[in-house]
N, C-alpha and C positions, 0 to 999 in steps of 0.2 A: 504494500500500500504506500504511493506516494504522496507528496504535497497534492492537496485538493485545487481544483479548477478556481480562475479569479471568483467566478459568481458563486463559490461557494464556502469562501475560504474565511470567512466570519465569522468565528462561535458566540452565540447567544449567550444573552446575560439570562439565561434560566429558572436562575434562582431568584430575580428580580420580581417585586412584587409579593414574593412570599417570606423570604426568609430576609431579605431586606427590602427599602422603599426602592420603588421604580422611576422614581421623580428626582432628575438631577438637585433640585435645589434643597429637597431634604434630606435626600443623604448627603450630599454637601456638607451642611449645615451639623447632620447627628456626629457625621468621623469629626468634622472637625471642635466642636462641642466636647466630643472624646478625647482629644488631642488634648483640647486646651484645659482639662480636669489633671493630667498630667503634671506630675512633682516631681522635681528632684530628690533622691535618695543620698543624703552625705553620708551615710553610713555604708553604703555601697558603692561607691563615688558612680552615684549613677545621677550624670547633669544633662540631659540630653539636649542635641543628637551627641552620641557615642563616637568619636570621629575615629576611634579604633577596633570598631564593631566590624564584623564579616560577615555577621547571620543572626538571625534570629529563629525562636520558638514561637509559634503563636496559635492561638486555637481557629476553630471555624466552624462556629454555630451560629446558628441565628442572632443578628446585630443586637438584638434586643437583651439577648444571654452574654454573647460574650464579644461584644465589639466594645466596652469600657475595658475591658481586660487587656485584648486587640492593641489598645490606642501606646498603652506603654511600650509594647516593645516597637512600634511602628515609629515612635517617637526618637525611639534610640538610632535611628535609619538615618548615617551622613550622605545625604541623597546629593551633597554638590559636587563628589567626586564618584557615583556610580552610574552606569551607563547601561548593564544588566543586572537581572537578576534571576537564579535558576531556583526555581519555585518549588518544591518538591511535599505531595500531599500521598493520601492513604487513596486507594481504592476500595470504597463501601460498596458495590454495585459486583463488581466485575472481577471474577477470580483467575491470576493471573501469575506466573511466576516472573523475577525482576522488573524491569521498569518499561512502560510504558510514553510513549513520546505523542506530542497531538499533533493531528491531520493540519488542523488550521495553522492559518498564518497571522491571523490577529484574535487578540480576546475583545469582545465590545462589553461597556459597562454604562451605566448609567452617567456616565462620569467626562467619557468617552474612550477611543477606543486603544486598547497597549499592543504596537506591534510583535510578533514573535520575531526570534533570531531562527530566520529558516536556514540559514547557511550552516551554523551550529547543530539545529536537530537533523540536517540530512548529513553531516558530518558523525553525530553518535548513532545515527541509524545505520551507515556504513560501517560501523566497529562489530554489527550482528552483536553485541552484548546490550543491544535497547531496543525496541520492536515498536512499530507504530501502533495505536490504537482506533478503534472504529469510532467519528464522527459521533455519532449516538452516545457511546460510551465516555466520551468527553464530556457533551455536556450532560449526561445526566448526573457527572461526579459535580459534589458540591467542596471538596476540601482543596480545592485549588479556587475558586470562583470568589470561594468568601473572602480571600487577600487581596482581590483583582482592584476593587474602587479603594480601596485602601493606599495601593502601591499606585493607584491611578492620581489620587487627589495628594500624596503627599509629594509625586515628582509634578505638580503642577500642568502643564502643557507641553511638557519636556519631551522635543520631537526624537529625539539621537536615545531613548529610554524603548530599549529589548528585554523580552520574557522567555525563558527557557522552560517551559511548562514539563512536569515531570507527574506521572501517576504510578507510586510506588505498587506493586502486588508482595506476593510472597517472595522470599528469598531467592536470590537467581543461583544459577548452577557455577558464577564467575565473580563471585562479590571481589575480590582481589584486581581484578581486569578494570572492573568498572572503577572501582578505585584510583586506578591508575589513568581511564581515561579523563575523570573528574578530575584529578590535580592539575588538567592543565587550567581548569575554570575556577579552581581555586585558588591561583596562583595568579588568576589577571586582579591586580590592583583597581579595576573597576568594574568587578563584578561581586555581586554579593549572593548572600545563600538566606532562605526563608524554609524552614520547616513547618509545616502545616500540621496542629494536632489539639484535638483535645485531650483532656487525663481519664481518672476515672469515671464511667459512665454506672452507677450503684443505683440496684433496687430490683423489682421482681420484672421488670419491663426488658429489662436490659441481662435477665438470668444473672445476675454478681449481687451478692449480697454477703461478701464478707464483711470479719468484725475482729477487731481488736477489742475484747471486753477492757483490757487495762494500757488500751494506747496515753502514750503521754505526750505532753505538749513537743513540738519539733524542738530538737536542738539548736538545728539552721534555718528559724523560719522566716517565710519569705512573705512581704507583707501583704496584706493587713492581716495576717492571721493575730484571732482575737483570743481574749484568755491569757494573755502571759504576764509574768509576773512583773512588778515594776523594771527591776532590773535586769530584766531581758534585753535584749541590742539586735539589727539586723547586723554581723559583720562584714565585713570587705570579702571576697570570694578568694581574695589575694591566699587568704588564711585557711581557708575550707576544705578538710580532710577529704579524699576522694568519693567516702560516705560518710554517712553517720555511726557512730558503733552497731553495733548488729544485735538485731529485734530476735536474735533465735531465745532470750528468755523469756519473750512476751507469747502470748497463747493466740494465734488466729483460727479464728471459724471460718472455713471456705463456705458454709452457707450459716446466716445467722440464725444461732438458736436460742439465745440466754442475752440480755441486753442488761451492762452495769448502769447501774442508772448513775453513777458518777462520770461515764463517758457517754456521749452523745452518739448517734450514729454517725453523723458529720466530722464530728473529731478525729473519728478511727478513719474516715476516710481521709480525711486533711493527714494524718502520720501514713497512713500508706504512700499518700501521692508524694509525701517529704522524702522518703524511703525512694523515690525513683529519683525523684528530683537531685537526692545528693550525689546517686552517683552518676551526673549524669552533668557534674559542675568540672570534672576535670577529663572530657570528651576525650582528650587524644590519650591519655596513657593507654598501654597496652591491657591490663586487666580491665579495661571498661566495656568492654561487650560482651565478656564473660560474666560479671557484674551484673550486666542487664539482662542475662538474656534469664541469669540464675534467679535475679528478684521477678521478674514476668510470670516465671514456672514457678514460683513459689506462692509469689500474691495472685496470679490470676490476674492482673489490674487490667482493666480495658482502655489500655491508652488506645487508642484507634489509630494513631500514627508512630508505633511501635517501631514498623520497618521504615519508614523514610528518617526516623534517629538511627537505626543501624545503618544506614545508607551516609549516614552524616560520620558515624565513631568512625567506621570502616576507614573513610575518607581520612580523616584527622589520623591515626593509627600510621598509616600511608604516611602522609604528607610530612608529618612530624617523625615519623621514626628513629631517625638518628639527632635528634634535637634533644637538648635537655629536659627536665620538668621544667623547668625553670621559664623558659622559651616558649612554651606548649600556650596551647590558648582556653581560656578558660572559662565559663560558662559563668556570669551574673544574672540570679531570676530574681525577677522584681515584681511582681503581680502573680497571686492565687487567689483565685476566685472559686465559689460552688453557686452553683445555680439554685440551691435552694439546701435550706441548713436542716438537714434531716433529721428528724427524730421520732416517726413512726416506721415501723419497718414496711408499713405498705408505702411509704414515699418515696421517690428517685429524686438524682441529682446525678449533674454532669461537673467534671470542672476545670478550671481555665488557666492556665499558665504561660508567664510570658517572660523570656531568658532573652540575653543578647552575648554572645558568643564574642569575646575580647579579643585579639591578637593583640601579642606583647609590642610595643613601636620601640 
């Protein structure tokens, strides 16, 4: 399957209308509303934009849920020296092994419209380690879509601004290859990386209902997480152990049966989603995807963009290997959000996190 024909090489804003407004001047108006709610963190020297940032985390549900979450790490984006950006989301829809590349040559949005870099996807389509994907199956994915007016309204009307749309499936049979073809796009000085994900999705809707009856507040928590003692601090990431100490003497329920009523449901999932998040603040060392792949199989956690972060450690593993720690880049999260603070077990909640991935200058 090649590049699609001029009249058809458009992909629709799909999602438009439902899961966000379709009307340029309110969504306009709400990212940027989101934007401007945005604080600096002195405790994480996070002053934004980040002018040493490479990438971000960011989720992609409905604007309504988690585009105030969205807006931090989108803020941390030094867009006056980037030129692309390779966007890399989950496949909900469509079961597939490695990465999937889009048909079209531009994304339209309410916003207007972001050219593709077609000379780049018919270049990783030539490497046979990326396969194109069917039209339909583009846009009926919504975790590449939801960054689209975001990346659209924060590079302004920035004509020389290319998108390298990426839809992650299951593990490919060459993650090594791919690796290597990625470092050369991570190595261009203006080009950046966007990981598409939300964290945990909890409750009987979504089949996950673990439970830490005696989860305790995060070690490294990432704000606004509530509940902490006065003398709690967000730290510098400068300082942030690869994880947290390790939860093997705490008790998890892979399905909940006994609720402490001194932990809320929401707590224990706030410590799980902290438990991914730690180790997932020092990307490139080498025990980091063994790390991830061990807490996954152990919590069960439904990050839904599980494999486009392995698509990222892989990368970072790669590029940095013969680099010191010291050198390595290092992941600041600054925004956790739950969609709703649960404490019936018939409730669900989703939730939202937003990192910005540092290179040392």
């Amino acid at each position: 399957m090649g590049r699609m024909s001029e009249s058809q090489n458009i992909r629709k804003a799909t999602h438009a209308g439902s899961w966000y407004s379709a009307s340029g001047k309110r969504l306009r108006e709400e990212l940027q509303n989101n934007l401007d709610r945005v604080e600096p963190i002195i405790e994480l020297d996070y002053q934004p934009p980040v002018q040493n940032a490479k990438a971000i985390i960011a989720p992609h549900a409905g604007y309504a849920y988690s585009g105030p979450a969205a807006a931090w790490a989108y803020a941390a984006i030094p867009t006056d020296r980037i030129k692309r950006i390779v966007l890399l989301g989950p496949s909900h829809h469509a079961y597939f092994e490695g990465i999937a590349l889009s048909p079209f040559a531009s994304y339209d949005t309410p916003l207007g419209q972001i050219p593709l870099d077609t000379q780049a996807l018919e270049d990783l389509e030539a490497t046979k380690l990326f396969h194109p994907i069917r039209p339909g199956t583009d846009e009926d994915e919504h975790s590449l879509e939801m960054h689209l007016p975001y990346i659209r309204h924060i590079f302004g009307d920035r004509e020389d601004l290319r998108l390298i749309p990426m839809i992650v499936g299951q593990p490919g049979r060459d993650p090594k290859g791919m690796s290597k073809t990625l470092a050369k796009y991570w190595e261009d000085p203006e080009t950046f990386f966007i990981i598409s994900t939300d964290f945990c999705h909890w409750g009987t809707r979504f089949r996950h209902t673990p439970y830490y009856p005696d989860a305790p507040l995060p070690l490294l928590p990432v704000p606004p997480v509530e509940g902490l003692p006065p003398s709690s601090s967000f730290s510098s990431s400068s300082s942030y152990p690869t994880s947290s100490p390790p939860s093997s003497n705490l008790t998890l329920q892979k399905q909940l049966s006994r609720i402490n009523s001194d932990t809320p449901i929401w707590r224990s999932i706030q410590y799980m989603d902290h438990e991914g998040i730690d180790i997932l603040r020092k990307p490139a060392e080498q025990s980091t995807a063994e790390n991830w792949h061990r807490y996954l199989e152990r919590t069960g956690n439904t990050i839904c963009g599980r494999n486009p972060i392995f698509v990222l450690i892989n990368l970072l593993t790669h590029v940095y290997a013969d680099t010191d720690s010291e050198n390595r880049p290092i992941f600041s999260f600054v925004r956790y959000e739950q969609s709703e603070k649960v404490v019936d077990p018939r409730g669900s909640s989703v939730s939202y996190v937003s990192g910005i991935l540092r290179v040392p200058q």
